[in-house]
C-alpha positions, 0 to 999 in steps of 0.5 A: 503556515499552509493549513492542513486542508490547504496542503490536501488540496494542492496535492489533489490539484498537483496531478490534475495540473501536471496532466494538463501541462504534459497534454498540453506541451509535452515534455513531462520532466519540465512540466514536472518541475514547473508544477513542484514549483507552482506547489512551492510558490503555493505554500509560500503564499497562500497562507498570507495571501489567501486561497485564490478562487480557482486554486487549480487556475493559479497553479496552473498559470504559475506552472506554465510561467515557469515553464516559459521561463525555463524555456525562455532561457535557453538560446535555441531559437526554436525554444524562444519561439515555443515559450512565446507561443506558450505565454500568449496561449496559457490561462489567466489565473482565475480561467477554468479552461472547460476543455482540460480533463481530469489526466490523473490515470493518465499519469498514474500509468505513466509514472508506472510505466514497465521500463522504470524499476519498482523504486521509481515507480514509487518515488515517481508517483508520490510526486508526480501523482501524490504531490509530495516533495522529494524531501517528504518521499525521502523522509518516509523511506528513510533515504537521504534526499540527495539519492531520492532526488538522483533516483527521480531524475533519472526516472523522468529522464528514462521517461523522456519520449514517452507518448501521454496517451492512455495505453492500446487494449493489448497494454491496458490490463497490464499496466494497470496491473502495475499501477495497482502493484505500485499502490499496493507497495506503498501501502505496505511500506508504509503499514509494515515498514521494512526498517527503522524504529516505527512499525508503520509510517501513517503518511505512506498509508494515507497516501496510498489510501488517497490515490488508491480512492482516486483511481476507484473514482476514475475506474469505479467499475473495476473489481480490482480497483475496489478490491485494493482499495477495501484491502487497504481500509480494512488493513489499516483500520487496525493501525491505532490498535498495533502498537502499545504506548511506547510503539511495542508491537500488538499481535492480532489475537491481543488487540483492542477491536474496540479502537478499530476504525468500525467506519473504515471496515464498513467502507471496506466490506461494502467495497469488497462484496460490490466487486465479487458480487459484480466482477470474477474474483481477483487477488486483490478481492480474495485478500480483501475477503480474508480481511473482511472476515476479520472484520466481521469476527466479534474477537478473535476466538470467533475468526471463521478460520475455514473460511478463511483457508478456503479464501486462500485456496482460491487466491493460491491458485489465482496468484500463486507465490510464497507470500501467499503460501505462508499466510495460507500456512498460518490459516490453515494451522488455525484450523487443522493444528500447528503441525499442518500448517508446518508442512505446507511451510517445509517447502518454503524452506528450501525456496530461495525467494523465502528461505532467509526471510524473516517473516517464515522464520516468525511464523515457523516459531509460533507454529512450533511454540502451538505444538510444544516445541518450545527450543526449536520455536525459540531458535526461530524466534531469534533467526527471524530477530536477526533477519528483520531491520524493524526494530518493533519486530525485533523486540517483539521477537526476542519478547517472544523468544524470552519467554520461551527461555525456560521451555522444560516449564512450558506446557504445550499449547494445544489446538482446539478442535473445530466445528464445521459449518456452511456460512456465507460470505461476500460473493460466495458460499464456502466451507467454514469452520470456527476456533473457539481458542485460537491463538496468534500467529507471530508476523502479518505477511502482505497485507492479510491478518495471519501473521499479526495486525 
């Protein structure tokens, strides 16, 4: 059986041999298939044979016979001919070949690339890029194989044609823009999976963890880039503390900070106050200071909720959508009191892209259930059950709504008031105020700590 360090390593070395090829021949669906196979004939092997001294010589010789070969077989003529010249020019297997670069964001952007649909983006980069197989993809989405490998299929086919080359300056920004937002789907799928009995899905996270640091290798003077990638370490530096023995949701305000990652949130804030401090301000920066502020609060009564609503602001109006509106919604009711925070959701109501979402549902609960109105929190609570497909979210909200089965006997809970003050955070100085008894709020929402974890 391939060991544990054996399998990182071939799907670090899948995207820089599949680079190679593509630059090389062309033809990214053959060369895709040859480097799956080259994985395949890796895990098969090495683990009686031993790792070879060049791993990435071996893979790649054995992705380029396969290719030959497929090619080979064909009858057209032109492509006898083309597999022969193909032979004779590939690599030994222990040839390092001093002119091959590292092609991963080459890939990344054509994986990523705008005529392919969100869901293949995904699935495409995972294994293009990730190195998984489309049995492992299928497994973390919960989709059979047979449709995950249709929908790759068609995605190499659509990308058939296409040039293997870094975009034009006019394209760039826009297609990194994708790649990151690619990223950033698998990350969240995999911290706050949308259906099935577990919360989150570790695979998925490290994953994108792993190609996120991969594109900050490549692109290390991106504030962007940074900026992701320090979201995606603070966020999941909580996920050993989300969930009770038996996979029960934790909310943010109950949790174990003591069983947090210390070492990832370091890494995290370090990332996100290089960038502010080097670059302007951007949607991935902003969440990640929100997440940092977190962070940085010894529990959650201290959580600098001014800061925190002011971080917001600036981030509604750099990338301004509904998403955005609720967690800024739930910050602010931690601040200014549920009441508040209720009406900046009120719009949301009538929003389409939100009005049957369950997460507002969640939220508007606990918000109703902070200003005492406890039968309108518990019709919330059980709306924003039935709209949720994970089951951890589901039994978290009927707990919730239970609890609240007998509202006449429930006190209100009532907010604090705040203190203000001027404290300082990564790249800026902005208006804080602090919650000595604030409470949780009922559901994260992208990846930002007002909602849960």
């Amino acid at each position: 059986m391939l060991s544990r360090a054996a399998e990182d390593q071939l799907r670090s070395l899948a995207p820089l041999v599949l680079g190679t090829l593509v630059r090389r021949y062309g033809q990214f669906e053959s060369c895709e298939d040859a480097v799956q196979e080259a994985l395949l004939a890796a895990a098969v092997q090495w683990p009686a044979q031993g790792v070879p001294g060049n791993p990435r010589g071996w893979l790649l010789a054995v992705a380029t016979r396969r290719l030959t070969d497929a090619w080979r077989s064909e009858s057209a003529r032109r492509e006898r001919e083309r597999a022969e010249c193909v032979r004779d020019t590939a690599p030994a297997a222990d040839e390092r070949a001093p002119g091959d670069a590292d092609d991963s964001l080459l890939l990344l952007f054509l994986c990523c690339h705008p005529a392919l649909a969100p869901s293949a983006q995904v699935a495409l980069t995972l294994r293009a890029v990730g190195g998984l197989s489309t049995a492992q993809i299928a497994h973390a989405f919960l989709t059979p194989e047979a449709t995950m490998s249709q929908r790759i299929r068609r995605a190499k086919q659509r990308l058939a044609g296409e040039r293997f080359a870094a975009p034009t300056p006019a394209d760039r920004d826009a297609r990194l823009a994708a790649v990151l937002h690619v990223l950033y789907l698998i990350f969240n799928e995999g911290y706050a999976a949308s259906g099935g009995p577990q919360l989150q899905r570790a695979e998925l996270t490290g994953e994108a963890i792993r190609l996120t640091r991969q594109l900050h290798r490549l692109l290390p003077d991106d504030g962007e880039v940074a900026g992701l990638l320090a979201l995606m370490l603070l966020t999941d530096a909580h996920r050993l503390a989300r969930t009770g023995p038996r996979g029960a949701l934790i909310p943010l305000a109950e949790q174990d900070r003591s069983r947090w990652d210390r070492a990832a949130c370091a890494e995290g804030i370090t990332l996100v106050s290089a960038a502010l401090a080097q670059s302007p301000p951007g949607p991935y920066q902003l969440q990640a200071a929100i997440a940092a502020v977190h962070a940085e609060a010894p529990g959650y009564a201290e959580t600098d909720w001014r800061q925190i609503v002011a971080l917001y602001r600036l981030l509604d109006h750099l990338a301004p959508n509904p998403m955005v509106t609720l967690n800024r919604a739930a910050a602010v009711a931690m601040a200014d009191g549920p009441h508040a925070g209720l009406a900046l959701l009120e719009p949301l109501r009538h929003d389409a892209r939100t009005a049957r979402h369950h997460r507002l549902a969640a939220v508007r609960a606990h918000l109703l259930e902070l200003a005492g109105e406890h039968e309108a929190a518990r019709a919330e609570y059980l709306t924003a059950m039935r709209l949720t497909t994970s089951a951890p979210e589901q039994q978290y909200l009927l707990t919730r709504a239970t609890r609240l089965g007998d509202a006449d006997d429930r006190r209100p809970t009532t907010m604090t008031e705040t203190r203000t003050d001027t404290v300082r955070v990564p790249g800026a100085t902005l208006h804080d105020g602090t919650h000595p008894g604030a409470h949780a709020i009922a559901l994260r929402t992208v990846f930002t700590e007002e909602g849960v974890a």
